[in-house]
LUMZAFI-562189 format. One line per field, with one value per residue (C-alpha): residue in one letter; x, y negated, z negated; residue number from 1. Coordinates in nm, 4 decimals. Layout:
// residues N
type <- c(a|...)
u <- c(X|...)
v <- c(Y|...)
w <- c(Z|...)
seq <- c(NUM|...)
END
This chain:
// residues 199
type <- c(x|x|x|x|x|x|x|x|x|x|x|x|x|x|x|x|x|x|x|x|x|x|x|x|x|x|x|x|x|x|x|x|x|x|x|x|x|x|x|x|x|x|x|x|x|x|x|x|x|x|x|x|x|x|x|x|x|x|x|x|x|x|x|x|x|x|x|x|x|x|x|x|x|x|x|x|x|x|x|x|x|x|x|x|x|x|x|x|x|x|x|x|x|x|x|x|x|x|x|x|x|x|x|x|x|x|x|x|x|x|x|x|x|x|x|x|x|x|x|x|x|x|x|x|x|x|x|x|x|x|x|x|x|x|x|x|x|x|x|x|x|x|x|x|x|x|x|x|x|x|x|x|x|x|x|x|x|x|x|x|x|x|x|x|x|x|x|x|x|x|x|x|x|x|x|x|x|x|x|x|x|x|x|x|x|x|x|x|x|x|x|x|x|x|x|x|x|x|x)
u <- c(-3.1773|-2.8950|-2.9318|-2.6503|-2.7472|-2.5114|-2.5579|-2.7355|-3.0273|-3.3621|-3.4633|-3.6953|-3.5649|-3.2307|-2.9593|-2.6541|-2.3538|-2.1290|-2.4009|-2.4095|-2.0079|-1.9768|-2.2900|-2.0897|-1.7334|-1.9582|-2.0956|-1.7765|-1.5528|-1.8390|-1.8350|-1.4222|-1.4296|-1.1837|-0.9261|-0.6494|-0.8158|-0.7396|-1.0312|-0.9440|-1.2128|-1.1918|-0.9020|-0.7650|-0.7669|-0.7078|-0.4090|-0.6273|-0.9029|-1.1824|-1.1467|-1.3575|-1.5758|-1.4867|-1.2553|-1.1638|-0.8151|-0.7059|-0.6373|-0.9181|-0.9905|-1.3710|-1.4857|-1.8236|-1.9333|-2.2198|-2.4819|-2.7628|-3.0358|-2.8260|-2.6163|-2.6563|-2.5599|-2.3366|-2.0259|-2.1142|-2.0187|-1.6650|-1.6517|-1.7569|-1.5298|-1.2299|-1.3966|-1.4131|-1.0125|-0.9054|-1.1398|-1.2248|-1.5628|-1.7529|-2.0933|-2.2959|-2.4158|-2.7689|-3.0651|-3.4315|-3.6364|-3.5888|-3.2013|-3.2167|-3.4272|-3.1913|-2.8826|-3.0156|-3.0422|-2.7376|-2.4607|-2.2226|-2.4107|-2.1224|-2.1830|-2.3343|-2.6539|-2.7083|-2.9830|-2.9632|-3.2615|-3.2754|-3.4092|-3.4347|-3.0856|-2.9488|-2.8336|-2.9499|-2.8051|-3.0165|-2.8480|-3.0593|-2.8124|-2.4832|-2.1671|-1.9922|-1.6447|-1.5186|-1.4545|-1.1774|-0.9700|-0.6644|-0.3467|-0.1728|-0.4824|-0.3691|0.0080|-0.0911|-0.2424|0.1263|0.3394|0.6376|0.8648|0.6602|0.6339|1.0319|1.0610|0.8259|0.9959|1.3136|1.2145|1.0915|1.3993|1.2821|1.4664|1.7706|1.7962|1.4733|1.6431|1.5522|1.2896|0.9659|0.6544|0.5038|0.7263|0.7662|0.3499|0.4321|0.6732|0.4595|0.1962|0.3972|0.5882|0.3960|0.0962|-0.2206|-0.2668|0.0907|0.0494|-0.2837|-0.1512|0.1571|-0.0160|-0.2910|0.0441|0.2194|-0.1185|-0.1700|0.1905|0.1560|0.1875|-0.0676|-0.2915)
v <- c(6.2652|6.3545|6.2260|6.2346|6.1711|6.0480|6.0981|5.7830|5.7228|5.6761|5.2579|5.1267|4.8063|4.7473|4.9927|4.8304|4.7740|5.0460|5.3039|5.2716|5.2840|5.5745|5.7584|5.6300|5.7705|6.0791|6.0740|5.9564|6.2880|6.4894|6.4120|6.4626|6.7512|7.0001|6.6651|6.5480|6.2271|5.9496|5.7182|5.3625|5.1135|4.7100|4.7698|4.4276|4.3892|4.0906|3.9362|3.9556|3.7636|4.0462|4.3724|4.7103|4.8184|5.1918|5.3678|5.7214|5.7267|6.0002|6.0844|5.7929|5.4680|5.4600|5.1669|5.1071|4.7642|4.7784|4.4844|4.5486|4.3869|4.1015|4.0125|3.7993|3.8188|3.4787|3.6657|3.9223|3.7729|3.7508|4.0411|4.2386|4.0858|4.1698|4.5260|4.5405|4.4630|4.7629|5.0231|5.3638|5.3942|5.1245|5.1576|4.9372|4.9937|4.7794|4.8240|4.7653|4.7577|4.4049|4.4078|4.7414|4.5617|4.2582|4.4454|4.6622|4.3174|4.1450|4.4167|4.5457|4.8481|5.0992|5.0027|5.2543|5.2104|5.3581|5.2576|5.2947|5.3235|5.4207|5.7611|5.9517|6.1120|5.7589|5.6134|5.7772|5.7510|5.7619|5.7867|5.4987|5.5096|5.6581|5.5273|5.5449|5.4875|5.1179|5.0415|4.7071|4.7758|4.4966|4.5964|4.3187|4.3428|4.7601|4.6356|4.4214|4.7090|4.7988|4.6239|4.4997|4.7484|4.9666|4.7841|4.7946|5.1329|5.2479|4.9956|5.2115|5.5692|5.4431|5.2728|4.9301|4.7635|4.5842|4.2789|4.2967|4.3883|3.9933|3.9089|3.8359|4.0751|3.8596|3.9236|4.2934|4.2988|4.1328|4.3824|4.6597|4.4844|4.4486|4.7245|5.0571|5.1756|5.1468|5.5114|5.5502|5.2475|5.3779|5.7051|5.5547|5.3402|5.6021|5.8424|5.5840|5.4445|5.8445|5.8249|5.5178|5.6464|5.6331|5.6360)
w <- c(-1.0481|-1.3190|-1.6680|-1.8842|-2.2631|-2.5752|-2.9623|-3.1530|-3.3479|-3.2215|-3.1585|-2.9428|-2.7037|-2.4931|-2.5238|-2.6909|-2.4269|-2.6284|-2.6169|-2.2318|-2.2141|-2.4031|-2.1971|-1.8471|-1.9436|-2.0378|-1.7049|-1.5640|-1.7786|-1.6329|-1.2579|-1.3114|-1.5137|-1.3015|-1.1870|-1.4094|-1.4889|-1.7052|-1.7972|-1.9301|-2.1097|-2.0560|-1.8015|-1.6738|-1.2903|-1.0160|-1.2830|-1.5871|-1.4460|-1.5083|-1.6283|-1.5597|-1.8340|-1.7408|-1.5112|-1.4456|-1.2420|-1.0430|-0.6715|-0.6582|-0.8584|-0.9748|-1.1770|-1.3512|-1.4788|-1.7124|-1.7438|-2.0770|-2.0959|-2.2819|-2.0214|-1.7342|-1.3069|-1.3838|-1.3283|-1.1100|-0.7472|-0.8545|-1.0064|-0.6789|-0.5355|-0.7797|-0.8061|-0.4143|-0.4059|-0.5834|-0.6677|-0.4438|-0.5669|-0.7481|-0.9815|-1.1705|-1.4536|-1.5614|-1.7786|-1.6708|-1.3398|-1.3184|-1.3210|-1.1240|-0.8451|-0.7962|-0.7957|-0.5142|-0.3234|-0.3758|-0.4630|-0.1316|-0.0176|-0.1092|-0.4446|-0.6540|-0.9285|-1.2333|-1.4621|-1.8253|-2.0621|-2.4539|-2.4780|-2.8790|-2.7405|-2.7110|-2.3739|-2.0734|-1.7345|-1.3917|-1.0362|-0.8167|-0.5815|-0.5014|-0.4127|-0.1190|0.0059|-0.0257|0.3276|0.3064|-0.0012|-0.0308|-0.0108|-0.2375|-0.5063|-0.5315|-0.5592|-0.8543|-1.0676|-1.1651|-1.4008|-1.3037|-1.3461|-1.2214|-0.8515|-0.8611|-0.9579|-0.6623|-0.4213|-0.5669|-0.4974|-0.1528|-0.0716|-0.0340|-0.3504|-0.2176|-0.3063|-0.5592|-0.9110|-1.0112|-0.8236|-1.0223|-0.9783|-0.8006|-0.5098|-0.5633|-0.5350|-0.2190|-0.0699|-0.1492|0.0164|0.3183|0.3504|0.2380|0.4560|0.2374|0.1727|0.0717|-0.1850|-0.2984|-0.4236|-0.5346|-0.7767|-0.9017|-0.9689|-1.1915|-1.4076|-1.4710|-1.6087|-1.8691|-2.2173|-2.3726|-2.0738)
seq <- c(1|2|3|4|5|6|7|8|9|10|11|12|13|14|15|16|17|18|19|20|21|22|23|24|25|26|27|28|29|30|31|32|33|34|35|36|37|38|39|40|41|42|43|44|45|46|47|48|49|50|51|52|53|54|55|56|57|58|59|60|61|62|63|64|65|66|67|68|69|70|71|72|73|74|75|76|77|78|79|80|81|82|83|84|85|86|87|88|89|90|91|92|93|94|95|96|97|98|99|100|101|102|103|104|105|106|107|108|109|110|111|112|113|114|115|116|117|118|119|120|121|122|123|124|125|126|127|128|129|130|131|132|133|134|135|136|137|138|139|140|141|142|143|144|145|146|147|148|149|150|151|152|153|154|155|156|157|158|159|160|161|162|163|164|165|166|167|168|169|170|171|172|173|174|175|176|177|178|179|180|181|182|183|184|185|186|187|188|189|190|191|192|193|194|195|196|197|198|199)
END
């Protein structure tokens, strides 16, 4: 088991949701260390209807989401499923045995699990179970992590523009839906979010 540890004083209870972001891109900045990487907080997926509490992009997407001990499963069937449209490698995050039990039951089992407890070092990490590859990524869900001039300008470079300058992203999602094989759009989309200033 690895536990990965963050600064903070010493309280007794839940861990607050920021301490267990901050010890999960820790964890995240560790597991990455030797990749060019660029790790994103609150990053808005699936059109802006969810976003991923942490991410670390590089020649693969992984994205945590992190449930405390405050927060409820409400949301968490759609957000699978937004997670599952997009991301390489997929964890959540959640804090006590209860929370740790049910996700075990109802999450995809190429989801990861961490657990997160306070410890006198602040929030600590433990690996319940590891992630594996997502096996049914969606093509037009990857297309629509890229802005829209983004989508045109990789349409451009692989000659699949004409005719696109004015169409709305929408479409150019589409076409690089369509018309790139899903590898090809997968690293073509990880290459241009590691470009974004200020990324």
């Amino acid at each position: 088991m690895i536990h990965i540890g963050v600064p903070a004083g010493i309280r007794v209870g839940s861990v607050r949701a920021g301490e267990i972001a901050v010890a999960v891109e820790a964890r995240l900045r560790w597991q990455h260390c030797r990749r060019r990487t660029v790790y994103r907080r609150e990053w808005s997926i699936g059109v802006g209807s969810t976003r991923i509490d942490v991410a670390a992009i590089n020649g693969s997407i992984t994205g945590c989401e992190i449930k405390s001990a405050q927060d409820n499963f409400g949301r968490l069937a759609s957000q699978v499923r937004l997670y599952s449209a997009v991301l390489d490698t997929a964890v959540l995050v959640v804090e006590g045995q209860a929370a740790t039990d049910r996700a075990a039951r109802v999450l995809p089992g190429w989801w990861g699990i961490w657990s997160a407890c306070q410890s006198p070092n602040g929030a600590d990490l433990q690996v319940v179970r590891t992630p594996g590859p997502n096996p049914a990524p969606e093509p037009l869900a990857i297309a629509q992590l890229l802005w829209r001039d983004e989508a045109f300008g990789v349409l451009e470079h692989s000659g699949l523009s004409a005719g696109l300058r004015k169409a709305t992203r929408w479409r150019l999602w589409e076409v690089l839906a369509e018309q790139l094989t899903l590898p090809v759009l997968q690293r073509e989309v990880r290459e241009v979010i590691k470009a974004r200033p200020g990324w």
